[in-house]
N, C-alpha and C positions, 0 to 999 in steps of 0.2 A: 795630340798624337796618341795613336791607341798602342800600349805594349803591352805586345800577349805574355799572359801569365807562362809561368816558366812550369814544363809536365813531364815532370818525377813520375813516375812507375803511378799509376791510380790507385787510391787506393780502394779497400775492398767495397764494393756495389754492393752489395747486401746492406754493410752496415751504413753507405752514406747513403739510401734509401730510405732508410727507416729513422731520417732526419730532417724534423720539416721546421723549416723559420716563419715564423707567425709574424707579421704585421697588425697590429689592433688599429684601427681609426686612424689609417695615414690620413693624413688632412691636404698633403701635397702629390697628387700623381705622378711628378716628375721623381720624388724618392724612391715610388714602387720601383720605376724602372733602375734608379741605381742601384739598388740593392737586390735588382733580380741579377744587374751585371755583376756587383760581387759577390751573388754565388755562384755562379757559372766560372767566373775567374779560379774559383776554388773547390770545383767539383760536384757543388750541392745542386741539385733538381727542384725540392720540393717546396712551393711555395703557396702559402695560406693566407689569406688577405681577410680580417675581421671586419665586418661595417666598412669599408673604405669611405669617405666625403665624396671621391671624383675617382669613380673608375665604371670600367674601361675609360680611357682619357688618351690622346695621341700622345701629351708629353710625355707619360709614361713608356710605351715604345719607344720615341727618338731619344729616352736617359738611360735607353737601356743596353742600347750600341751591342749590337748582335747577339742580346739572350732572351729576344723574342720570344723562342719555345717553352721559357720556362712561364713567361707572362698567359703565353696562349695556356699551358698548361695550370695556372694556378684555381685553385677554388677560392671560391668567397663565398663566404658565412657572416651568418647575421652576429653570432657571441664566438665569445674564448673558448666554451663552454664545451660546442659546437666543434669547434678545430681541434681542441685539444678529447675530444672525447674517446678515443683508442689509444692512449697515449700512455704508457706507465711511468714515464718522466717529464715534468713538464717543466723546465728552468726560464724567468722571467728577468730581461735584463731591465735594470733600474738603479735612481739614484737611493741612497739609502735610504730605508725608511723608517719612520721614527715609528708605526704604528702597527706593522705587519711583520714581527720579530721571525726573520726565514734566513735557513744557514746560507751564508753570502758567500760566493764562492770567487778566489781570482780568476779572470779569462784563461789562462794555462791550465788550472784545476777545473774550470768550467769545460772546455773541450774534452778533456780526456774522459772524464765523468761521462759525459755524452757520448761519446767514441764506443767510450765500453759497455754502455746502457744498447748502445744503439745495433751492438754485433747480436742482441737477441728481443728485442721488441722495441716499439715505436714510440718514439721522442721528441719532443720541442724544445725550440730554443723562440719566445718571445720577445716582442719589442713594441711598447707602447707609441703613444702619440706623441707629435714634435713638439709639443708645446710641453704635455702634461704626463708626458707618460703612462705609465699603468694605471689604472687606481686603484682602492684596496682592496675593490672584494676581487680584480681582475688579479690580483697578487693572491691572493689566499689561493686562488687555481694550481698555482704554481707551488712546487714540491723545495725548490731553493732558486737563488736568486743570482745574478752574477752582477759587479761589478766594475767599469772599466777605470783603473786608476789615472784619469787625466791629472793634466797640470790643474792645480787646484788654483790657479790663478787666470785659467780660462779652462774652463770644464767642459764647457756645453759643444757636444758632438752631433757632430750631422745625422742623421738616420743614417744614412745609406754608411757614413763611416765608421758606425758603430757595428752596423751590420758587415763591413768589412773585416773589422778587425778579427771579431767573435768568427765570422766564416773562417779566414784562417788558421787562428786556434785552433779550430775544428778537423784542419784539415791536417796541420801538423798532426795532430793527436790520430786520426785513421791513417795516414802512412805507418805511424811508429807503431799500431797496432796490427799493422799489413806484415809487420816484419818479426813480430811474434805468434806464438803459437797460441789459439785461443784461452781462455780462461778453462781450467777444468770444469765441469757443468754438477754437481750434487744429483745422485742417481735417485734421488725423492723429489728432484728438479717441479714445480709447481710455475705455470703461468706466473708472471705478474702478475697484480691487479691494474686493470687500465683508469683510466681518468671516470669512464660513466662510472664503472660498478664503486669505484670511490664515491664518487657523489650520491650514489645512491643509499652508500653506508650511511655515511653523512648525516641523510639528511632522514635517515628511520634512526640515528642515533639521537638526532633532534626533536624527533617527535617522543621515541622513548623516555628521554630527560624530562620533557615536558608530560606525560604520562603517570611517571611516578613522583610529580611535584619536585624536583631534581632542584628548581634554581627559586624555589621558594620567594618569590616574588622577585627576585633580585634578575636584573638586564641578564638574558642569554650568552649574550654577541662574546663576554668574554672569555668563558668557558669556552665555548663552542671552540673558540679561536685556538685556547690551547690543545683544546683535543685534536684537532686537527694536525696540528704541528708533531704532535704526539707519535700518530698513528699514521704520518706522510715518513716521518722519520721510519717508522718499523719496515718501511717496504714491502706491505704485505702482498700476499698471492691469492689468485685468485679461491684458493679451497680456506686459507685463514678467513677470506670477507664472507664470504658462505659462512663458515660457525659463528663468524661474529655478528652476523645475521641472524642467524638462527638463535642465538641466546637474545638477541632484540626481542624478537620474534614472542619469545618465551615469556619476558619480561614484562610486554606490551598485553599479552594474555591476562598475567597474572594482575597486570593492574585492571586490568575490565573487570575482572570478577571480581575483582575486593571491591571497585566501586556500584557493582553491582549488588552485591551481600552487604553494603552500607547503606545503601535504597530501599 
């Protein structure tokens, strides 16, 4: 028997717009459709499908029991990478992980965080694969991490009920910010940085490293790893990745010429 969600005053469109739940490699299409049903139960629209194994797939429609529009509406992308690339928040739900140290946030402090990110630029909330969930470098995308405290004597949750839970949080968290008055805004207010122009820092911060001999024979992966963390924590905007660019920039110069003058 289907019981309609119960509809409290909506809340703000704007900011539940600028909210999109990420699927990565569903492996079962009957999940898409449950988890397109509970976000529609809870106000959410936008739905991103990563690699799917089996989609378009009819069971995905008949699990979806009337949030068809949001199925017909959703994109699919071949990476994370891809879905989250406009994104200045990208939270990734998982089980803990021993090798991707990322601030783990509870579901109650994961919505609101979202809520309030979401009243001014565009946000994910991911969820890896049934079996395997994220993997590491699909976690390193992501800025922090949520996870759900089940019974630790049977943990393992359904997609689609993991995706319920976290939907409602979410939804809690934009009524109660329907009901106050937005955050003051800084009159030097600056863009976020989105997800590309991050990566892109990223990865001229990588080749820089490598430039001035930075890791001295010694593996990248682990540095890299903390800087990342480093500089996801700062939140920067769009005009800080510009300078921080630009001294790349400088630096990548400076080492051409010194190996040029040692030639």
């Amino acid at each position: 028997m289907n019981i309609p969600a119960e509809s409290p005053e909506s809340p703000p469109a704007t900011a539940a717009s600028r909210i999109r739940i990420v699927l990565v490699g569903t492996q079962h299409p009957g999940n898409i459709g449950a988890a397109a049903r509970a976000l529609k139960t809870m106000g959410l629209s936008k739905l991103v499908l990563v690699a799917p194994e089996q989609y378009p797939a009819d069971e995905a429609f008949r699990r979806a029991a009337g949030a068809d529009d949001l199925l017909a509406s959703a994109s699919v992308v071949a990476t994370l990478a891809e879905a989250v690339a406009d994104c200045t928040f990208v939270l990734g739900c998982t089980a803990r992980s021993r090798r991707v140290a990322l601030e783990e946030l509870h579901p109650r402090a994961a919505g609101e965080r979202v809520a309030a990110l979401a009243r001014r630029a565009e946000t994910a909330l991911v969820f890896g694969r049934e079996r395997t969930g994220l993997s590491n470098e699909e976690l390193q995308l992501c800025h922090a991490s949520v996870h759900i405290p089940a019974n630790p004597e049977y943990s393992s949750l359904n997609l689609a009920a993991a995706v319920q839970v976290l939907a409602y949080e979410l939804r809690v968290a934009l009524l109660a910010a329907g009901e106050a008055p937005p955050p003051a805004v800084e009159e030097s207010h600056e863009a976020p940085a989105n997800h590309a122009q991050l990566e892109g820092f990223f990865a001229q911060l990588g080749e820089t490293l490598d430039d001035i001999d930075f890791h001295k024979g010694r593996a990248p992966e682990s540095a890299m790893r903390k800087l990342r963390r480093l500089f996801l924590r700062s939140n920067l905007n769009e005009q800080e990745v510009r300078l921080l660019r630009g001294i790349l920039a400088d630096a990548q110069r400076m080492a051409r010429l010194a190996g040029e003058n040692r030639s």
